[in-house]
C-alpha positions in Angstrom: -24.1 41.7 -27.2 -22.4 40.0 -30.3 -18.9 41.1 -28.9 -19.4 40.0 -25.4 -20.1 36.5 -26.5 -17.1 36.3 -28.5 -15.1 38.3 -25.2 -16.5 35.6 -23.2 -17.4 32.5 -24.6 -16.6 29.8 -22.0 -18.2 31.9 -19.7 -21.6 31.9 -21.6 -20.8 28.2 -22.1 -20.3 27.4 -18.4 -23.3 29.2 -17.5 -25.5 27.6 -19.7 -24.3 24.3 -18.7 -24.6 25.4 -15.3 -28.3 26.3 -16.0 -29.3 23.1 -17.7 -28.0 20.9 -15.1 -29.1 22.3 -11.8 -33.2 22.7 -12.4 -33.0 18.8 -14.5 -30.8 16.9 -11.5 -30.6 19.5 -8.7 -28.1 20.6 -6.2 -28.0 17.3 -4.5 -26.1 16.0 -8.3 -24.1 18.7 -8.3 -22.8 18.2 -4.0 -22.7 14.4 -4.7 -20.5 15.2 -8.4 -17.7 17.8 -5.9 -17.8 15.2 -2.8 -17.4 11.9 -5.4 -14.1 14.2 -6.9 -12.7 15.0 -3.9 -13.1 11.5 -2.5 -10.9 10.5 -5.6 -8.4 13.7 -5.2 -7.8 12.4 -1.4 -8.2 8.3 -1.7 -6.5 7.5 -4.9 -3.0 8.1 -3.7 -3.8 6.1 -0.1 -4.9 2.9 -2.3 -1.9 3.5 -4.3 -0.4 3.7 -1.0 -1.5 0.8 0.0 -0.7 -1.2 -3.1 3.1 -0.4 -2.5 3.3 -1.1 1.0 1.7 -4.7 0.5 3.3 -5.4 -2.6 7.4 -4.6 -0.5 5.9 -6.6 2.2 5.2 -9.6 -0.4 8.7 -9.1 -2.0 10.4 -8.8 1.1 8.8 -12.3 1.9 10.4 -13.9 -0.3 14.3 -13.1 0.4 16.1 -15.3 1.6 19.7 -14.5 3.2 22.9 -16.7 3.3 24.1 -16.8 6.4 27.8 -18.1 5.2 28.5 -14.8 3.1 25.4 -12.6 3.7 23.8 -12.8 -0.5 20.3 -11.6 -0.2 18.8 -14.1 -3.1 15.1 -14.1 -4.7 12.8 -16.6 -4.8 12.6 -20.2 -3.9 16.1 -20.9 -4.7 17.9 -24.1 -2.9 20.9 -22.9 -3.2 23.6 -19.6 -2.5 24.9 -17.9 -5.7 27.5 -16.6 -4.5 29.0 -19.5 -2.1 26.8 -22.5 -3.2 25.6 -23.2 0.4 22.4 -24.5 1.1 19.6 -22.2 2.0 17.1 -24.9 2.2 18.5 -25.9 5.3 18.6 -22.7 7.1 15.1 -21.9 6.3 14.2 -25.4 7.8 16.1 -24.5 10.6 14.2 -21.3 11.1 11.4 -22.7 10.6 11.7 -25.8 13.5 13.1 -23.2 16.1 10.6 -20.8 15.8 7.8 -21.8 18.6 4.5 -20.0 19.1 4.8 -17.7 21.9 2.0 -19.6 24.4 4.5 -22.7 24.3 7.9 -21.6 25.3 8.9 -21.7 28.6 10.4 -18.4 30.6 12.4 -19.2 34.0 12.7 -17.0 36.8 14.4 -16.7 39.7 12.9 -15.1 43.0 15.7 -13.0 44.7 14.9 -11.0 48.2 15.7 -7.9 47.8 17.1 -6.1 51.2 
């Protein structure tokens, strides 16, 4: 008996452990304790997942492109740094031609088709 504890002493460990917990919390502890790891195994990497899609969303916000020479710029900057043209101005432009889609106006022509 001596040398099968020391063969197996994790085992005997385990078990114990396994003994002690079940009849004092009950198999409802030990389902909740599996479900509650794989529910961090499987939604850990989606929130991390998440946190990198909304965090390039929020960067990509905040680029502004020169329309003279093309230089992708960061931030809130007024001017190019590669040409020195203003980017204030085309992002007030932008901003003044775009029009919420329930005011613009769309023509059309009736044709008769033979």
């Amino acid at each position: 008996m001596i040398s099968f504890l020391k063969i197996n002493k994790s085992l005997v460990t385990y078990s114990l452990i396994f003994l002690i917990i079940i009849p004092i919390f009950g198999f409802n502890f030990l389902i909740s304790f599996i479900g509650n790891i794989l529910l961090l195994i499987f939604l850990v990497p989606i929130l991390i997942l998440l946190i990198t899609l909304i965090s390039f969303n929020s960067f990509n916000s905040k680029t502004n492109t020169c329309n003279k020479c093309g230089t992708i710029s960061l931030g809130l900057n007024d001017t190019c740094m590669n040409c020195g043209a203003d980017l204030g101005d085309i992002s007030a432009k932008n901003f003044e031609n775009s029009q919420k889609p329930s005011e613009t106006i769309i023509e059309v022509k009736a044709e008769e088709v033979n």
